[in-house]
Structure formats: structure tokens, C-alpha cells
C-alpha positions as CSV (number, residue, x, y, z in Angstrom):
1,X,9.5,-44.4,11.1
2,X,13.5,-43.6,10.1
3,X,12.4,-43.7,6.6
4,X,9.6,-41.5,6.8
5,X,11.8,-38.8,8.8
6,X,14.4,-39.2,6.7
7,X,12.3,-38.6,3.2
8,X,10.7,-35.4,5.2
9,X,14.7,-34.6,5.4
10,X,15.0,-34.7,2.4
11,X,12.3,-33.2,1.3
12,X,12.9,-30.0,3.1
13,X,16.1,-30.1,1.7
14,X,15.3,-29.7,-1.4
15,X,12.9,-27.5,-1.0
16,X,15.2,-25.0,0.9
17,X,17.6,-25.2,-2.5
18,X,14.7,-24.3,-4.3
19,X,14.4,-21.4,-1.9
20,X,17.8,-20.3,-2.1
21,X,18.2,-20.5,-5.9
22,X,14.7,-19.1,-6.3
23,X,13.8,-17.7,-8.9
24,X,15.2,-19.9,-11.8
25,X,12.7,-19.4,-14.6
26,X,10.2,-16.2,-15.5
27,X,7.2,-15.9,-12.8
28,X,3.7,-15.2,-13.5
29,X,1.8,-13.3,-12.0
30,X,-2.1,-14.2,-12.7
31,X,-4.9,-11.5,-12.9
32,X,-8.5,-12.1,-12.3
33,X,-10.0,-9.4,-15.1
34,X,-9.5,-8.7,-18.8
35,X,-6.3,-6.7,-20.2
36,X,-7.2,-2.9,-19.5
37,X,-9.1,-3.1,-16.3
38,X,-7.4,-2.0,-12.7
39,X,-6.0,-5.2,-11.8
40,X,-4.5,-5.9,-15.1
41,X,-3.4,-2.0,-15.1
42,X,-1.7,-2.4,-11.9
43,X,-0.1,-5.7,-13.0
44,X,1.6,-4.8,-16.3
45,X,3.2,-1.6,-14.3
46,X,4.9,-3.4,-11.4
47,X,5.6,-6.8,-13.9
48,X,8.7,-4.8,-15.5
49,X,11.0,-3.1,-12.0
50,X,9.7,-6.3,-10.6
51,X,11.6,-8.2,-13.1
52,X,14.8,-6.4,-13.1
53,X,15.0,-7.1,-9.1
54,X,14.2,-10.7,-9.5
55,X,16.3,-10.9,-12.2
56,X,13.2,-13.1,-14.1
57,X,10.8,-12.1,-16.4
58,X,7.6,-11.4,-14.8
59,X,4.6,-12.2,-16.8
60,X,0.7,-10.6,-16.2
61,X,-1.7,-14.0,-17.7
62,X,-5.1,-13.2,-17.6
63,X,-7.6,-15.5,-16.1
64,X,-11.1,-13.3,-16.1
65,X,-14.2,-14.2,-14.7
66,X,-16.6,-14.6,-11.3
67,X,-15.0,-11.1,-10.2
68,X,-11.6,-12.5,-10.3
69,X,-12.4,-15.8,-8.5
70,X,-10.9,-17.8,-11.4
71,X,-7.9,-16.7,-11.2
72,X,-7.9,-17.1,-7.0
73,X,-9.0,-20.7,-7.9
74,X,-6.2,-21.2,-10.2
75,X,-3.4,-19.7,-8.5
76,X,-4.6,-21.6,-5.2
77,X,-4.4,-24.6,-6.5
78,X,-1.1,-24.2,-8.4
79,X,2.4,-25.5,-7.4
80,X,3.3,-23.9,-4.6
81,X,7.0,-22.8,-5.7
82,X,6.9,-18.9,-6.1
83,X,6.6,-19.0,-10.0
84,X,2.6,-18.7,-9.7
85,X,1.0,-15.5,-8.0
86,X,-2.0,-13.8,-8.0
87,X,-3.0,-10.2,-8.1
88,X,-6.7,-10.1,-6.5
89,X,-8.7,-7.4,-5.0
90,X,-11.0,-6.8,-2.4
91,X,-14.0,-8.3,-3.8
92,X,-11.8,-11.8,-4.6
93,X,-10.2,-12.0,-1.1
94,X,-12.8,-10.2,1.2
95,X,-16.4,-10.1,-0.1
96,X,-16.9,-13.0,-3.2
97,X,-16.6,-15.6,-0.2
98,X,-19.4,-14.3,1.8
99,X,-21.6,-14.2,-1.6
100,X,-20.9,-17.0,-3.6
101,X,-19.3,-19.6,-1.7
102,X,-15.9,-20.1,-3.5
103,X,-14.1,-23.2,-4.5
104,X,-11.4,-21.6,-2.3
105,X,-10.5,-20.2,1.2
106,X,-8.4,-16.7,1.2
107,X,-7.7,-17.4,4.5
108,X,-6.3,-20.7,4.8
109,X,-5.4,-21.3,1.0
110,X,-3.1,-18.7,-0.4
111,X,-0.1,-17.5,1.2
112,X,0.2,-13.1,1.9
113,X,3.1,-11.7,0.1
114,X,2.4,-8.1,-0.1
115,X,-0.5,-5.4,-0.8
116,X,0.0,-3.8,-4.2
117,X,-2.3,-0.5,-4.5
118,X,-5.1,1.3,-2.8
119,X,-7.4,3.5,-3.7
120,X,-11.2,5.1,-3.1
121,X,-14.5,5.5,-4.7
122,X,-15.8,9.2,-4.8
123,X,-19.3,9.5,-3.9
124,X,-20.9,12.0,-7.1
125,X,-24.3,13.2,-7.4
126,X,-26.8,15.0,-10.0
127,X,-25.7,18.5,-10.3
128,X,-29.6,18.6,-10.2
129,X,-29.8,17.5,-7.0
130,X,-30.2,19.4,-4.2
131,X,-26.9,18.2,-2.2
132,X,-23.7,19.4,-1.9
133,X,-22.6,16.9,1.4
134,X,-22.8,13.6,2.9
135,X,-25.0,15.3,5.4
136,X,-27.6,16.9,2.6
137,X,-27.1,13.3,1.2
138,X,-28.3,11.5,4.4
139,X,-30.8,14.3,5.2
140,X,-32.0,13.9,1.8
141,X,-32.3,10.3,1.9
142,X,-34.4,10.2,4.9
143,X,-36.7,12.9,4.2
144,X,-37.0,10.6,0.8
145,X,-36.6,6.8,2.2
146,X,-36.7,4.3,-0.8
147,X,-36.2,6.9,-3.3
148,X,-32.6,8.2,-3.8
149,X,-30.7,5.8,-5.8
150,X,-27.0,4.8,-6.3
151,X,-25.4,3.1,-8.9
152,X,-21.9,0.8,-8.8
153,X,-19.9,-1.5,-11.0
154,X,-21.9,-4.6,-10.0
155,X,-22.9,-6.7,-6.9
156,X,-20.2,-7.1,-4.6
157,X,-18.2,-4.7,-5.5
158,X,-16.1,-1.8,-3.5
159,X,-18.9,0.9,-4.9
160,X,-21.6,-1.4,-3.9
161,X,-20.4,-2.2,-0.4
162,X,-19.6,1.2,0.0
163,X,-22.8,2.4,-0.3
164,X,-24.2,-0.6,1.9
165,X,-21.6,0.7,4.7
166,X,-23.2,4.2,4.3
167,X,-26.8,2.8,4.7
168,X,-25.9,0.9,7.8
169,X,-23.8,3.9,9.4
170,X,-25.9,6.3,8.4
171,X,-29.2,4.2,8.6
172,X,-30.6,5.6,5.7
173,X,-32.6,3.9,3.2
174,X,-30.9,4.2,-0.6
175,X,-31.3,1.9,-3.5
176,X,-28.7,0.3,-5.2
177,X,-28.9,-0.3,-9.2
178,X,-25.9,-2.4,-10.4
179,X,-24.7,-2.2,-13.8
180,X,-22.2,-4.5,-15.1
181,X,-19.1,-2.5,-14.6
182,X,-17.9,1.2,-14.3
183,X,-18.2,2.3,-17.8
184,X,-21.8,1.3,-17.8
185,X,-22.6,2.8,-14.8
186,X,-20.8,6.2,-15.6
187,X,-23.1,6.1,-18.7
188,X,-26.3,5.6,-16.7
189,X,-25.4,8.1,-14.1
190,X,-25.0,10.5,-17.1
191,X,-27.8,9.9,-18.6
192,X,-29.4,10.3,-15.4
193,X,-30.5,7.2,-14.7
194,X,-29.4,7.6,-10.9
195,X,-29.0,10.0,-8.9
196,X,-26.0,9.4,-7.3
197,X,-22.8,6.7,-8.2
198,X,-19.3,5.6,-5.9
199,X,-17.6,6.0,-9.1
200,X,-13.3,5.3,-8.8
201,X,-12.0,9.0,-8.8
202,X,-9.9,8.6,-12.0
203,X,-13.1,7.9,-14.0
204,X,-15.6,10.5,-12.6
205,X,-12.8,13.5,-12.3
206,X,-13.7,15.1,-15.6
207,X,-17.1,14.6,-15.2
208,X,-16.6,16.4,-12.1
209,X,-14.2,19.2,-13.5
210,X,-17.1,19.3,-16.6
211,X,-19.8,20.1,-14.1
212,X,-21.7,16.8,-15.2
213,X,-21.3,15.2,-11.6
214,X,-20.9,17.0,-8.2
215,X,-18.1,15.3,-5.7
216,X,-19.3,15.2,-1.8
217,X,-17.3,12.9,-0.4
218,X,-14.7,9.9,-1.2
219,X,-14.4,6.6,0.6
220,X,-11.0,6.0,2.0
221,X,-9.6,7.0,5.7
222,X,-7.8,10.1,4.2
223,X,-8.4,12.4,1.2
224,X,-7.3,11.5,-2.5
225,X,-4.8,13.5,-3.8
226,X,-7.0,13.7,-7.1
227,X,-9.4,15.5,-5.4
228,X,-7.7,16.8,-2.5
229,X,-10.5,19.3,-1.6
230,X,-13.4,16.6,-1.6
231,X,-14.1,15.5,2.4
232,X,-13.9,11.8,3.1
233,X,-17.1,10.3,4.5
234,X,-15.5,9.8,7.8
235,X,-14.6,13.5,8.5
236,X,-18.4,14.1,7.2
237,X,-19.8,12.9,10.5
238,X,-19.2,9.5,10.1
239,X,-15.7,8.6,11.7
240,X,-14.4,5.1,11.0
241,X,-16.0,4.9,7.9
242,X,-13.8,3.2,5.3
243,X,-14.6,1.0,2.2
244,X,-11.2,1.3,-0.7
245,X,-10.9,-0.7,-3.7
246,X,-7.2,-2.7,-3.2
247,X,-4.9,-5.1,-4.6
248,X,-2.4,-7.4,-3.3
249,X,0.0,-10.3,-4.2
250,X,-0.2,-13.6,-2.8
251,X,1.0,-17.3,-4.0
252,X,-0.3,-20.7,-2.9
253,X,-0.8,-21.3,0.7
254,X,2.2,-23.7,1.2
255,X,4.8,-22.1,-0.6
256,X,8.4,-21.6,1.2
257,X,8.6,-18.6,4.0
258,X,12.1,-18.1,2.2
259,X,10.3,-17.7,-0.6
260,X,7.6,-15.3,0.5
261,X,10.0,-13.3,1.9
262,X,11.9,-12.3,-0.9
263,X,8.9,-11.2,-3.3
264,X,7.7,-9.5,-0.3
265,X,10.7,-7.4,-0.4
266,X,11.3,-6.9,-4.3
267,X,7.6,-5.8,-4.7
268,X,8.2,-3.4,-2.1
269,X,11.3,-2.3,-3.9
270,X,9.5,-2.2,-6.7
271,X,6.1,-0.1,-5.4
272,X,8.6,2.5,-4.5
273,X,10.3,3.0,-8.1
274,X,9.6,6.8,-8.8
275,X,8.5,5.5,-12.4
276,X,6.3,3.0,-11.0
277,X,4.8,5.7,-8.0
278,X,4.5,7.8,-11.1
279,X,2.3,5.3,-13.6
280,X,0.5,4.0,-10.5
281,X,-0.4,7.3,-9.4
282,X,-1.5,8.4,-13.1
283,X,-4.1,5.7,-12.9
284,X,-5.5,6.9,-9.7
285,X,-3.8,4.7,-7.5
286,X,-1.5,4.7,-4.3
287,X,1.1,1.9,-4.1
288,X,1.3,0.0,-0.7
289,X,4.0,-2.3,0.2
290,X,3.6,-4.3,3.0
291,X,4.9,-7.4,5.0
292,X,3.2,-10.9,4.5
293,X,2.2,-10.4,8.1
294,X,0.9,-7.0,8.0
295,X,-1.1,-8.1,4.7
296,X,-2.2,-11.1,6.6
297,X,-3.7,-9.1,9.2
298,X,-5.4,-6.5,6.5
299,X,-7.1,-9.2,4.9
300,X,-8.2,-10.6,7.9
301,X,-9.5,-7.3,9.1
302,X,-11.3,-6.7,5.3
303,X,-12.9,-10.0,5.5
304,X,-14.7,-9.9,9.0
305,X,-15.5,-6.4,7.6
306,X,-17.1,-7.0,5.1
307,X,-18.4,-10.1,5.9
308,X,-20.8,-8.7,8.2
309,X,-21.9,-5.9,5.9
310,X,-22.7,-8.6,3.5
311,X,-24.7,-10.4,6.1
312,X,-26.6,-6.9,7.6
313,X,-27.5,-6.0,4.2
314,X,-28.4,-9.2,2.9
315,X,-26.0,-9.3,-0.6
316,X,-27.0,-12.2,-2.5
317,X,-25.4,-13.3,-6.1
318,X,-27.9,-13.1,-8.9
């Protein structure tokens, strides 16, 4: 028994010097998609202020596939020192578990450090069609159940589950065609495959501006200050509506508080670098810092969200 307490001594001890001489070597910072998308976008903008706090190089490795779960997997399972992280978004954290059963837990197997970026999808339509609101939407949808379609950037997804919150609070009846990412689904909405698309604001705004797609409403709890004149869907009769795209940092579960802690508060220091607010913003997206705790509780909140959406609506892998 003396033994044991005393190698569980020792032990901590060591890992508390780790802690306090933390970090010692470059960190890397693990992202879920292929260089160029979102994530990766996000990563490679906050990797070089984050660097000069830490006083480490901070590497962006990408680990693409299952809509980020990979890398979840990876980072989950990695050495819980501080030197692996992951940047994962909703879908990873908050929906992927209710759909495909992953090899992981976001709950109980990766540790919060802090949210990275926010941002919503903008809800476009046919300039053919005739709707210029969430309200001519719905109306239009249930004089038409079955009928009016709505395209996204695959199953699972923020644009998907967006629209899947809309049916539910809105009981309408639209049908969702996924294509196999946002690109592809611009180009069917374009070529009028659908009549309507949550597209991410950056990528639809010159459609928009072009008179190719009509804006009625954007997803997130206030307005985007890309479209600043474009009502959210929860001041269009629907209040408490919310469904944003977001990223966030976290490490393996059993990494050092100490440890947490201090990446917490150099990736906040680094979300509020003018240069970074400036890039971030450029791509279409806000930059959030917040606490391990508060992130905690956000995922939390996302994951009982959206796990019942998934459940109501009946999301199933194909």
C-alpha cells in the first residue's frame, strides 16, 4: 500500500513538472478535413500568434475522413501531454455520435480547452421562387408538402440539421438532397437542381450579390455581419431557433488541468489578435474564446441538441 501511494507521488510529480515546463517541443494541432476546407482554414490562421504565445511551433496535420471523426479518434487516443490537440466541429463532437456510433466519446474522452470560431448557414432560394421569407418559405412548404427541396453539404452536417430543426419547428414537410460537400451543392442549387440550400454565407454571398440566389434568413442567434440585412430564422417567427457551424480545441481527456489552462488562455489571446479577428473574419467566421468550462457546457448543450433532432427526424448514415 506505501508503495503504491508513493509511485502515485511520484507520478503526479512528474507530471506537475511537465505542466510547469509545458510546452517543451512544437504542438500539433490535428484537423479532421483536407488542407483548404474550414477547419483546416481556421487552423493554419490561429497555428502562427498561437505559436509566438507558447513560444512552440504549432503545427496544423491533417487527418481527413468520417466528417472529421478520424482525427477525434486519433487525438483521443493520443498521449495525453498537451502536444496533441484537435480542432473538430459540430458534426465531430455533437451529431457524428448520434449517427454512426464512434470509436470515441466527446463527452467523456477528450478534454475542453477552448471554442475556436462560429459561424451560420444562410438559408437561399430560386430567385424563381415565389418567396422572399421564412414565412413565404413555410407557407409555401405546406401549401406544397413533399415538394420543396433543400440541398446541404452532406448528411449530418450543420446545413442538413439546420433544415431538420426548421421542419420540426416549423412542422413543415421539405426534402433534403445531400451532395457530397458545399461546392457540389452550390453547383446543383445553380443549376437548379433544388430549390432552396443552407449554404455558409461566405460561399453563397456573390451568388446572392449576382442575383443567382435570394437570402431569407441565416441560422445563428444574431445576424451575420456579411449579410447584416438578412433576418435570422429566430426573429422570423421562430425564436430559439439556432443551428451554427463551430470549431473548438480540445486535447485527450486526461491531460493536466495546468495544462488545459494555459492553451485555454493563449488561444484566447490568440482569437483576439486584430490580424487573426481580421483573416478569420475574411473567411466568414467569428472567433470565440472561451473557458474549458464554458466549452464544456456548449458541447454539452450541442450534443443533447442535436441528439434529439437526429432522433425526431430519423438521420441515419448511408
Amino acid at each position: 500500500m506505501k508503495r503504491a501511494m508513493m509511485a502515485l507521488a511520484a507520478a503526479g510529480a512528474v507530471a506537475g513538472a511537465a505542466a510547469q515546463n509545458f510546452p517543451a517541443k512544437p504542438i500539433t494541432t490535428v484537423v479532421g478535413f483536407e488542407p483548404g476546407g474550414g477547419t483546416d482554414t481556421t487552423a493554419r490562421i490561429v497555428a502562427p500568434a498561437l505559436s509566438d504565445l507558447l513560444g512552440q511551433q504549432v503545427v496544423v496535420e491533417n487527418r481527413a475522413g468520417a466528417g472529421g471523426d478520424i482525427a477525434v479518434d486519433y487525438v483521443a487516443k493520443s498521449a495525453a501531454d498537451g502536444y496533441t490537440l484537435v480542432l473538430a466541429n459540430v458534426g465531430a463532437l455533437a451529431v457524428n455520435p448520434h449517427i454512426l456510433k464512434t470509436p470515441y466519446d466527446p463527452l467523456k474522452d477528450l478534454a475542453p480547452i477552448s471554442m475556436a470560431s462560429v459561424f451560420p448557414n444562410v438559408l437561399v432560394v430560386q430567385p424563381s421562387l415565389p418567396v422572399k421569407s421564412v414565412q413565404d418559405y413555410v407557407k409555401l412548404a405546406r401549401e406544397k408538402p413533399g415538394q420543396i427541396t433543400y440541398a446541404s453539404s452532406g448528411i449530418g452536417g450543420a446545413g442538413h440539421l439546420a433544415g431538420e430543426l426548421l421542419k420540426l419547428v416549423a412542422k413543415i414537410d421539405i426534402v433534403h438532397v445531400p451532395y457530397k460537400g458545399g461546392g457540389p451543392a452550390m453547383q446543383g442549387f445553380l443549376g437548379a437542381q433544388v430549390d432552396s440550400f443552407f449554404a455558409t454565407p461566405v460561399s453563397s454571398i456573390a451568388q446572392i450579390k449576382g442575383g443567382k440566389a435570394r437570402a431569407i434568413a441565416t441560422t445563428g442567434p444574431q445576424r451575420d455581419k456579411l449579410m447584416a440585412d438578412v433576418p435570422t430564422i429566430a426573429e422570423s417567427g421562430y425564436p430559439g431557433y439556432e443551428a451554427v457551424n463551430w470549431y473548438g480545441y480540445l486535447a485527450p481527456s486526461k491531460t493536466p488541468k495546468e495544462i488545459i489552462d494555459r492553451l485555454s488562455r493563449d488561444i484566447g489571446r490568440a482569437l483576439a489578435d486584430p490580424k487573426v479577428v481580421a483573416a478569420l473574419n475574411k473567411t466568414g467566421v467569428e472567433p470565440v474564446a472561451m473557458t474549458p468550462e464554458e466549452f464544456g457546457r456548449y458541447i454539452k448543450r450541442e450534443y443533447d441538441t442535436w441528439g434529439k433532432v437526429v432522433k425526431q427526424a430519423g438521420i441515419k448514415a448511408q
